[in-house]
C-alpha positions as CSV (number, residue, x, y, z in Angstrom):
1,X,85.6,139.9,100.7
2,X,87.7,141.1,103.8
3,X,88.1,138.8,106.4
4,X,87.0,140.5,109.3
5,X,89.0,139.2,112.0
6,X,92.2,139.8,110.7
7,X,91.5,142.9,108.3
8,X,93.2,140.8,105.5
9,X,91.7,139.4,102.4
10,X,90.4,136.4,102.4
11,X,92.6,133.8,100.1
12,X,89.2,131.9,99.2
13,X,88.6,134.9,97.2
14,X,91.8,135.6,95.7
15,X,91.3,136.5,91.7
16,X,93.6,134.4,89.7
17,X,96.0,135.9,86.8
18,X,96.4,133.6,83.0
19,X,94.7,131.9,80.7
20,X,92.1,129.1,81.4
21,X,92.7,125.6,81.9
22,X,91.2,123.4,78.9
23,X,88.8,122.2,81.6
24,X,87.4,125.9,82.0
25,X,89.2,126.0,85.3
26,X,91.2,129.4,86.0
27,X,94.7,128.7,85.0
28,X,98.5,129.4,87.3
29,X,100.0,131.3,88.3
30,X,98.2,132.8,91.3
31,X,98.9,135.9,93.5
32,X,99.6,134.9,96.7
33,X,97.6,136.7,99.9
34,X,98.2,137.2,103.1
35,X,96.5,134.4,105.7
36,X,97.6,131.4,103.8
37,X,98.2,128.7,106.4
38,X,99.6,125.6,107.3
39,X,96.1,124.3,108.5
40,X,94.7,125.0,105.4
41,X,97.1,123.0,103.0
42,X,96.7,120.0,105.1
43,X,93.1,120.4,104.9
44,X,93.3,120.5,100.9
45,X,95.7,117.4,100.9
46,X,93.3,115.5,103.1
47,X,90.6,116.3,100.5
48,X,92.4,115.5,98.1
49,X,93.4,112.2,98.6
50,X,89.8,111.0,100.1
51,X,88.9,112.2,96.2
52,X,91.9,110.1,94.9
53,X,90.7,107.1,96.3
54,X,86.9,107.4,95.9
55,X,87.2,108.8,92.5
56,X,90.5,107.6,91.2
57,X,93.1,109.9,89.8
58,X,92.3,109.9,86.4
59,X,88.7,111.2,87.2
60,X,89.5,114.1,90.2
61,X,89.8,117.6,89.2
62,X,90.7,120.4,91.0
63,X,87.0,121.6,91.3
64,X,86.4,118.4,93.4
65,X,89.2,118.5,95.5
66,X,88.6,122.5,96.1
67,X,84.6,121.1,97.3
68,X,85.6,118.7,99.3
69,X,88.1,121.0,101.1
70,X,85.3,123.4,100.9
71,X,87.7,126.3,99.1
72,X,87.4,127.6,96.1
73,X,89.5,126.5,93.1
74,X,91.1,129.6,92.8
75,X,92.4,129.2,96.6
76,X,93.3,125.8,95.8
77,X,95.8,126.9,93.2
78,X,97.3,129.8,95.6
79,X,98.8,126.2,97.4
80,X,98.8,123.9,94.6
81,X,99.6,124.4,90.6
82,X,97.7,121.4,89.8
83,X,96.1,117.8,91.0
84,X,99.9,116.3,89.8
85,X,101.9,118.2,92.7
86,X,99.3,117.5,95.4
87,X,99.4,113.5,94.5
88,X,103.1,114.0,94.5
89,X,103.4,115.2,98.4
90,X,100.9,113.0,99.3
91,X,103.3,110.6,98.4
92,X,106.4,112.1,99.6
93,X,105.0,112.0,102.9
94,X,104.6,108.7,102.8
95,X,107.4,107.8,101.3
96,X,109.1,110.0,104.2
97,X,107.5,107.9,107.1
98,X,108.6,104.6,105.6
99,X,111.9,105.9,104.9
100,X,112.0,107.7,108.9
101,X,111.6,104.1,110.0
102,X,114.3,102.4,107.1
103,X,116.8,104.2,108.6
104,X,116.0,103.6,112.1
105,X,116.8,100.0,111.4
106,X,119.6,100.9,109.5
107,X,120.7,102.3,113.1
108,X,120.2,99.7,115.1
109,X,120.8,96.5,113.1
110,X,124.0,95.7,112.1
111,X,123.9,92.2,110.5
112,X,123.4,93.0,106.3
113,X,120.8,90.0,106.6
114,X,118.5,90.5,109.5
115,X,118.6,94.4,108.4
116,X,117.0,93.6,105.1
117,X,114.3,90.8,106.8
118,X,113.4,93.5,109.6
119,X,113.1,96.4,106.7
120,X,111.0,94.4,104.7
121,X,108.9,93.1,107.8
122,X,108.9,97.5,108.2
123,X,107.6,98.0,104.8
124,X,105.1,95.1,104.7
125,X,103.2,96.5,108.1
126,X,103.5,100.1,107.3
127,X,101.6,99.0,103.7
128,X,98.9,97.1,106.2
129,X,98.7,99.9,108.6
130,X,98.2,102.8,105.9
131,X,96.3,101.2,103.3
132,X,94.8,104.6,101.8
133,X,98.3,106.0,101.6
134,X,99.7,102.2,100.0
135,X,97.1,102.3,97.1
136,X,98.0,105.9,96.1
137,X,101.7,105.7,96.0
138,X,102.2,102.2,95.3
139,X,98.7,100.8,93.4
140,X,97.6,103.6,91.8
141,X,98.0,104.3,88.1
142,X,98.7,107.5,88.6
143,X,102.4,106.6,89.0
144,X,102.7,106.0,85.5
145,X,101.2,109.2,84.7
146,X,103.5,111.1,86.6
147,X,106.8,109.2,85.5
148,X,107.9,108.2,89.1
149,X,110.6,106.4,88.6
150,X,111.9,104.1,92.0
151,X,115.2,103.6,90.4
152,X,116.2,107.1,89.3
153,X,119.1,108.7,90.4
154,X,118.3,111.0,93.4
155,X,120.4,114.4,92.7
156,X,118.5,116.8,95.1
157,X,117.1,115.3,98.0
158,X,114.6,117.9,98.8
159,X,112.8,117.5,95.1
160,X,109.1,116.8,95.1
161,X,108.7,112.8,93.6
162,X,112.1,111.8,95.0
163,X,111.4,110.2,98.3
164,X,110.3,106.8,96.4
165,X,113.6,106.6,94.6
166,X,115.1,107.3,98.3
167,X,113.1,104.6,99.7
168,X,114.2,102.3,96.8
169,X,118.0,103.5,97.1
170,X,117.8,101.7,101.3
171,X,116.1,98.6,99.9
172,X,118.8,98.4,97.4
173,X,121.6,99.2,99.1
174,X,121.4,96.7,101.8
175,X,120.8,94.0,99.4
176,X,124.3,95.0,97.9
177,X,125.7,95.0,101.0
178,X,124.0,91.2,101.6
179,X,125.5,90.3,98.2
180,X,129.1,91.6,99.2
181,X,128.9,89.7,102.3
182,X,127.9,86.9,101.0
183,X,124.6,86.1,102.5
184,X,122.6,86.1,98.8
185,X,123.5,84.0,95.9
186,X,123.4,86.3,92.1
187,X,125.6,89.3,91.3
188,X,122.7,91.6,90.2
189,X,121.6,93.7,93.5
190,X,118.5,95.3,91.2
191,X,117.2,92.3,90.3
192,X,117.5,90.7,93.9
193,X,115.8,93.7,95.1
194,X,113.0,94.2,92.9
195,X,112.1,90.1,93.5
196,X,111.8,91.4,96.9
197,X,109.9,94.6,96.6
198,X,107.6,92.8,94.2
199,X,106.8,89.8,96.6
200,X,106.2,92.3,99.5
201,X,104.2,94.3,97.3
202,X,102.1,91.6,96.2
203,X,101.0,90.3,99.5
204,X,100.3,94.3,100.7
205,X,98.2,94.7,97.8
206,X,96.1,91.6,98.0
207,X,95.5,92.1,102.1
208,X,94.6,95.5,101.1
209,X,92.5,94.6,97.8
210,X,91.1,91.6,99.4
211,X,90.1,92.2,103.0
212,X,86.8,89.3,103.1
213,X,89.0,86.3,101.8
214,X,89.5,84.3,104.7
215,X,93.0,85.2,105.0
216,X,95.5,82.9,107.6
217,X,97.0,84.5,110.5
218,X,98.4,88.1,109.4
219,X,102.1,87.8,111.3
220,X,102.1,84.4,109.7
221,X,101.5,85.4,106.1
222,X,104.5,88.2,106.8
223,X,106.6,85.7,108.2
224,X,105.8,83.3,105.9
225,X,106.8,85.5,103.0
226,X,110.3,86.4,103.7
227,X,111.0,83.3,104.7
228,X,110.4,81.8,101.6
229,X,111.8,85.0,99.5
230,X,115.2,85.2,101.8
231,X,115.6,81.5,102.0
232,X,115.2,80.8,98.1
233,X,117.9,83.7,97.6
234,X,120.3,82.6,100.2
235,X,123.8,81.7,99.1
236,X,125.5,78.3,99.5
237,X,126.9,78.0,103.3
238,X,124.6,80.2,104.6
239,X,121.1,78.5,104.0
């Protein structure tokens, strides 16, 4: 089918080129056409990650995704090889909004402990705000399937999947830097942080998970939290 406006073909029509997948979809690699867009990859990542939440990872497949972004499969894979890479930069931009504000704070606080209470404050409010975009990078079990690991070394920064280990690097490294000053008791900065990231997490998920318990004031349950994380971990002198 020509597109008649542009005189190009239309990339919903592109033919593909390989084998099939084993679920009788068309298989990559793809040719590329002409009058791929911007637009339309936001469009499929949209789609897909309403699918990924209504559906769960485990049970979307391309077909879906390609109906709900009203393209065909076979122009789905011209942007995408596969479900994996699209949950991974729906992630990555995430990631890469938490991590823009991280380093804002980074910036402009300059005192190692009131830098890792206003990140966390950051991280808990930005879970709250974007709850869709929390349960697929942070709740969903896709992670496991697609061997994300938070505490991998990060070599190229630009990878796809590396933005959560970036995140986790800030979190980390300003509780070694709160350890080296003195503020927090223990001599294990991993451990310290993943206490933290877990009780953060924890109250994200259940204000998420949970939204009809009759739930105490929202600023106060945040507040409440790192005070009784940061105060249990403070080190003698300083509590």
């Amino acid at each position: 089918m020509e597109d008649v406006r542009r005189g190009e073909p239309d990339p919903r029509d592109a033919e593909p080129v390989g084998a099939d997948t084993p679920d009788g979809e068309a298989a990559r690699p793809y040719r590329k056409r002409k009058g791929e867009g911007h637009v339309r990859r936001e469009e499929i990542l949209a789609a897909a990650k309403a699918v990924f939440i209504e559906d769960g990872y485990e049970n979307t497949t391309i077909r879906k995704i390609a109906a709900r972004a009203h393209v065909s499969p076979t122009a789905l894979y011209l942007y995408f090889p596969d479900k994996d890479r699209i949950l991974i930069e729906i992630c990555d931009s995430t990631f890469t909004r938490l991590i823009d504000e991280m380093s804002r704070i980074e910036r402009e606080e300059r005192d190692p402990l009131r830098r890792l209470r206003h990140m966390m404050e950051c991280y808990l409010r930005f879970g709250l705000k974007h709850p869709d975009e929390y349960r697929l990078t942070f709740m969903a079990k896709s992670l496991g399937i697609l061997g994300v690991n938070h505490k991998s070394a990060v070599a190229d920064m630009d990878m796809p999947g590396t933005k959560g280990p970036q995140g986790f690097a800030k979190l980390l490294g300003i509780v070694a830097d709160c350890i080296s000053a003195g503020y927090l008791k223990g001599d294990d900065p991993e451990l310290t942080a993943e206490l933290i990231w877990a009780g953060g997490h924890g109250l994200v998920s259940l204000l998420i998970t949970h939204p009809h318990f009759p739930w105490s004031d929202q600023e106060a349950l945040i507040k409440g939290m790192l005070d009784m994380q940061l105060r249990g971990m403070l080190a003698e002198g300083h509590r």
